[in-house]
VOGU-3710 file (C-alpha; in Angstrom, 3 decimals, decimal comma):
1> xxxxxxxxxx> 12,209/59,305/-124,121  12,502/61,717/-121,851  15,402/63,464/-123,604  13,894/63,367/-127,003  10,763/65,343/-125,653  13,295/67,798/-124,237  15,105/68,415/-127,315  11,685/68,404/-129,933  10,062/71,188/-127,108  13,742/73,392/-127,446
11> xxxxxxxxxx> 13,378/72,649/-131,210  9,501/74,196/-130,922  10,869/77,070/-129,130  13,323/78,019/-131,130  11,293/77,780/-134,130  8,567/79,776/-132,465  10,673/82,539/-130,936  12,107/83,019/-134,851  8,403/83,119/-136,326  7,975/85,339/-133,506
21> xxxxxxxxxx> 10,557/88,084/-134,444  9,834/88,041/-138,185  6,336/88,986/-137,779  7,427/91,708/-135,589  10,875/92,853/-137,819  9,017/96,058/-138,412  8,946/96,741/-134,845  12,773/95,410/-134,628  13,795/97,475/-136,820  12,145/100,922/-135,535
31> xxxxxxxxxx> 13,745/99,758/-132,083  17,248/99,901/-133,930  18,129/103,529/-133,675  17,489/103,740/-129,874  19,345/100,582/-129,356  22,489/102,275/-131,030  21,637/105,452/-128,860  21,916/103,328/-125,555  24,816/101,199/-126,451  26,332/104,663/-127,629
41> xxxxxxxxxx> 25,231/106,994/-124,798  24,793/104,119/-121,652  26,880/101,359/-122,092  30,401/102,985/-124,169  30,767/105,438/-121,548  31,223/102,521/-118,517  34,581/102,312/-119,813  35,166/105,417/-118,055  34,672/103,219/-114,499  38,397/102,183/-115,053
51> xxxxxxxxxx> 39,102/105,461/-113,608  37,961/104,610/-110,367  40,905/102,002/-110,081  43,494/104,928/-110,956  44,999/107,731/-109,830  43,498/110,106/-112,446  44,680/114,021/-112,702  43,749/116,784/-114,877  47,632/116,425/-116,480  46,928/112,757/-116,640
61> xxxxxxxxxx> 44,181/113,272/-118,803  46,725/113,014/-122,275  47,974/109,773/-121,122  46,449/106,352/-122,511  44,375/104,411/-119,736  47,174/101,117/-119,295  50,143/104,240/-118,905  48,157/105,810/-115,617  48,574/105,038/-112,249  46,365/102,188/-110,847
71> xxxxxxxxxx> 45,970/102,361/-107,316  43,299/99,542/-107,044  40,745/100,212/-104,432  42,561/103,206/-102,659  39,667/105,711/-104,094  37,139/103,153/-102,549  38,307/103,151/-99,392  38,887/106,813/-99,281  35,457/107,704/-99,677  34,281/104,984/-97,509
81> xxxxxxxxxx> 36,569/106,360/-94,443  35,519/109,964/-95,361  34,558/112,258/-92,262  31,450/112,932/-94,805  30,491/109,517/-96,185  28,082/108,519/-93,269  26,335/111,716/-92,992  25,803/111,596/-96,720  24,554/108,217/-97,029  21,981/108,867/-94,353
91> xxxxxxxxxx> 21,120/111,830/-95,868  20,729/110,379/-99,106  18,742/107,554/-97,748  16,658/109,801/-95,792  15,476/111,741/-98,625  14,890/109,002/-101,189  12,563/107,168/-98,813  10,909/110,588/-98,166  10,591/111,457/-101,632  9,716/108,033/-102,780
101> xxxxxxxxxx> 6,870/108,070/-100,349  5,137/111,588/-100,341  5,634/111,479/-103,957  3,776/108,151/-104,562  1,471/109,011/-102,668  0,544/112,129/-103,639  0,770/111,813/-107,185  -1,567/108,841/-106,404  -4,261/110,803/-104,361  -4,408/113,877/-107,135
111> xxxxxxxxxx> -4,588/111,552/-110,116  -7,844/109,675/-108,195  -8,906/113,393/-107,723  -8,488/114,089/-111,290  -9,961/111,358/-112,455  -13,132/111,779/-110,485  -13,745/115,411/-112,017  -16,640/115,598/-114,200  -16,010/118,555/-115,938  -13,483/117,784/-118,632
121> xxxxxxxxxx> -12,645/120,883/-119,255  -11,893/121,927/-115,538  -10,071/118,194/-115,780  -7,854/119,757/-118,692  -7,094/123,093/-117,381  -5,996/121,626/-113,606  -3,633/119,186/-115,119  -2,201/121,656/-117,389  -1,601/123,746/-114,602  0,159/120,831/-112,820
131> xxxxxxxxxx> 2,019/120,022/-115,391  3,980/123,699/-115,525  6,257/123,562/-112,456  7,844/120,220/-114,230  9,215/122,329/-116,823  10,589/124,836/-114,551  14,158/124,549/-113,593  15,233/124,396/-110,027  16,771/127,738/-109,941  13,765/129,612/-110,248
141> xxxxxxxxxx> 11,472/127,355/-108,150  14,212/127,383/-105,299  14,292/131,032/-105,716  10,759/131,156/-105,458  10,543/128,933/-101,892  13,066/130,754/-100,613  10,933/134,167/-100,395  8,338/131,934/-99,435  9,904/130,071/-96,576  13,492/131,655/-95,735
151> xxxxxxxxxx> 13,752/133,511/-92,056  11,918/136,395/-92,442  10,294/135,008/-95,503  6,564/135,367/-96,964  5,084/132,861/-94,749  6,689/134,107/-91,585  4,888/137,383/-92,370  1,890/135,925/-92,609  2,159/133,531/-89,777  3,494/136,579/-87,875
161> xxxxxxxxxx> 6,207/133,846/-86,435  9,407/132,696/-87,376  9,147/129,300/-88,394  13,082/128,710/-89,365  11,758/126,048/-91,702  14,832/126,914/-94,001  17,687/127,066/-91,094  17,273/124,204/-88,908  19,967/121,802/-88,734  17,771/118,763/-88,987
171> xxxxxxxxxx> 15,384/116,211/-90,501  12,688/119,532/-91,220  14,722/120,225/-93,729  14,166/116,709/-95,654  10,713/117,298/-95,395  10,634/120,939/-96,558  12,917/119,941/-99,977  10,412/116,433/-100,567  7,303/118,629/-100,309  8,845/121,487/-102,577
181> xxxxxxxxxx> 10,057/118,525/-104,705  6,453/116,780/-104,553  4,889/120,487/-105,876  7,247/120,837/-108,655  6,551/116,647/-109,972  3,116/115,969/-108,508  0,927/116,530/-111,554  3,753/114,956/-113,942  3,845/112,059/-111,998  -0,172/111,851/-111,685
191> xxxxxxxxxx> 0,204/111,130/-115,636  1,171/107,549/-115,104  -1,853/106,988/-113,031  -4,482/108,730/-114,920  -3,472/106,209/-118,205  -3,656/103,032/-115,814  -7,077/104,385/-114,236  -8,301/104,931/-118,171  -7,382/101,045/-118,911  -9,957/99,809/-115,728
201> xxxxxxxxxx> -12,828/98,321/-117,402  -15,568/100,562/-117,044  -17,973/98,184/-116,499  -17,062/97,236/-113,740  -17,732/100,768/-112,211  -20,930/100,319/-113,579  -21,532/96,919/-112,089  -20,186/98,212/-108,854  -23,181/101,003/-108,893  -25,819/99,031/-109,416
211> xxxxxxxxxx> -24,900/97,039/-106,284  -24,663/100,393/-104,192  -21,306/100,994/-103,943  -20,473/104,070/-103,712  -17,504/106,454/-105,132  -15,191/105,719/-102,344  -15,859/102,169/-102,071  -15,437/101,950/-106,227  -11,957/104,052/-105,666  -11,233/101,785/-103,238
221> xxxxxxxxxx> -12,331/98,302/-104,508  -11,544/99,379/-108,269  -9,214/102,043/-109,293  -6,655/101,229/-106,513  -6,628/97,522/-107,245  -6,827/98,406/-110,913  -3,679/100,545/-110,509  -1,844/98,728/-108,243  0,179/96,389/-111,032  1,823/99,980/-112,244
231> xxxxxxxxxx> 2,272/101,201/-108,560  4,581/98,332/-107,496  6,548/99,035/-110,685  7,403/102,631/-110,384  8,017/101,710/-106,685  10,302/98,969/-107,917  11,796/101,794/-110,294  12,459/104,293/-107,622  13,995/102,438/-105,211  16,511/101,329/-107,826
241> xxxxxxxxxx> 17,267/104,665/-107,769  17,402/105,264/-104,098  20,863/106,625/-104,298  20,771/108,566/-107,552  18,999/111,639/-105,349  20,000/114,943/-107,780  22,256/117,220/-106,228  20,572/120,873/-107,467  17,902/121,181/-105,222  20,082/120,551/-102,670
251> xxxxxxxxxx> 22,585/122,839/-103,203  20,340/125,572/-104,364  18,024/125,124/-101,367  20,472/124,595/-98,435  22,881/127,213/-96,599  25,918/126,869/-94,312  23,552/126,254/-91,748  21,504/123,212/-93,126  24,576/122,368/-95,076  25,128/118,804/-92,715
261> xxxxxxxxxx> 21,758/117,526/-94,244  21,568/118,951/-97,692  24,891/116,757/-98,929  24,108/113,911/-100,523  26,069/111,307/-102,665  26,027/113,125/-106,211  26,996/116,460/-104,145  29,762/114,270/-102,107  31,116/112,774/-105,545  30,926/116,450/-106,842
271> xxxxxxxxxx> 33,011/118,135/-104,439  35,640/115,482/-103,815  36,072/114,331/-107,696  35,678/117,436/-109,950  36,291/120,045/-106,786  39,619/118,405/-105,609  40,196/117,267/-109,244  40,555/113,795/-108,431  38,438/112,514/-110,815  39,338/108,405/-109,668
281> xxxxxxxxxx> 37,794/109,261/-106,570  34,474/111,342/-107,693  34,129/108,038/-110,482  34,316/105,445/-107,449  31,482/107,232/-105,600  29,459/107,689/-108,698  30,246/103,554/-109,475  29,130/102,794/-105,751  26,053/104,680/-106,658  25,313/102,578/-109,589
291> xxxxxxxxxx> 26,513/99,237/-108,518  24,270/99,991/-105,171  21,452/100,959/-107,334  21,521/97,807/-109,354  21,391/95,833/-106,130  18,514/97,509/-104,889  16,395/97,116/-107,919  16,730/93,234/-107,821  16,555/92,533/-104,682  12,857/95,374/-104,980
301> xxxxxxxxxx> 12,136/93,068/-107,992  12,764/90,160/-105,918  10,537/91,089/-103,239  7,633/91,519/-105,211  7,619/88,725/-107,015  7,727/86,638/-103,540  4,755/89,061/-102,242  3,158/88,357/-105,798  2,957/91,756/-107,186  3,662/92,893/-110,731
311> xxx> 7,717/92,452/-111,121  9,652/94,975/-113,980  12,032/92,254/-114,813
//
């Protein structure tokens, strides 16, 4: 009996999960072409990962993959017993859990400031304005903070001190590219926010003022819980891509002096691979980055599903 209930509720499925997709083949079929541009663009190109398990030259290039050299691991281990592997991992941990955090944050605290304005067209103009530095390219904003904050700098004239926030061989310099990173993103990042906040049901900001709470205890009670389903997502998101930390405004901020805490792994993979020209080994690091990446987003997605937050998978 048992069986047979098992077998007429797979039968229900099935049938329901096809009645399912036909009433939404419209929306199938408008999801078609980006399919085709993942499977082209994302998934075709990890056949390229085979050249982490070979020797791979710029004359071995012309050669079919099964006639190069396959050395197995060897670029693995290479990078792994690199004198600048450890450095860069802490350095690339470092500034993702930096970034990740003064980011969140921040991009939290301005969208609850935005969405507290009254004056929608104030509102307007200051996110506009917050939006710019997005769509401005690290060479010109690191050009810009290093007038501002290089020895001798803007801010040292001002401050009448040398603050050598730009040449100190340590963590300050994390914390100098995050907050540089955190002006350029901030209001971009607020934009995820500011659509959860307008999906909170407004009455219950209204019910919440006529029992006399007021607009801190509504931000706190209300928009934070409100917002908290898409917070633990885009947390989940960016520590998936802990690792992935971009290499420009690192190189474009740093100097020979800062030079130990600026490299991270896309630099590393960047210097050894394409600057040695042994592409096997800049493909390993760049498949350790991924594979590492992958790992960290379920086991993030794990977590929060045991805490009994929102999960993204």
């Amino acid at each position: 009996m048992k069986t047979e209930k098992k077998q007429k509720a797979k039968v229900v499925k099935q049938k329901f999960s096809w009645q399912l997709m036909w009433k939404q083949r419209y929306l199938l079929l408008m999801s078609v072409p980006f399919v085709i541009w993942l499977i082209i663009f994302k998934y075709v190109p990890l056949w390229g990962w085979t050249m982490a398990f070979q020797e791979v030259k710029p004359n071995s290039f012309a050669l079919p993959v099964w006639q190069r050299k396959f050395v197995g691991f060897d670029n693995f281990k290479k990078a792994f017993t690199d004198r600048l592997f450890g450095q860069t991992m802490i350095n690339t941990i470092g500034l993702s859990v930096l970034g990740i955090a003064l980011g969140t944050v921040m991009a939290i605290l301005f969208a609850l400031m935005l969405n507290e304005i009254c004056f929608n067209r104030f509102k307007k103009v200051t996110q506009t304005i917050s939006y710019l530095p997005h769509f401005v390219s690290w060479v010109v904003i690191a050009s810009i903070a290093k007038m501002v904050l290089n020895d001798g700098g803007m801010l040292d004239t001002l401050i009448g001190k040398n603050l050598k926030l730009m040449s100190t061989n340590s963590v300050l310099f994390w914390i100098v590219v995050c907050f540089i990173n955190v002006w350029k993103e901030v209001g971009w990042d607020a934009i995820v926010y500011l659509s959860a906040m307008a999906g909170i049901d407004q009455g219950l900001y209204e019910a919440a003022k006529v029992d006399g709470a007021n607009r801190l205890q509504r931000i706190w009670h209300i928009t934070l819980p409100g917002i908290k389903p898409t917070v633990v997502v885009l947390l989940i998101m960016g520590i998936g891509g802990a690792l992935n930390v971009g290499m420009e405004r690192q190189m474009l901020l740093s100097n020979g002096i800062v030079q130990d805490h600026a490299m991270v792994l896309s630099w590393f993979a960047y210097i050894r691979g394409i600057g040695n020209n042994n592409y096997g080994l800049g493909t390993a690091i760049g498949m350790f980055q991924s594979l590492v990446g992958i790992a960290l987003l379920f086991i993030a997605n794990k977590i929060a599903g045991w805490l009994g937050e929102s999960r993204l998978i």
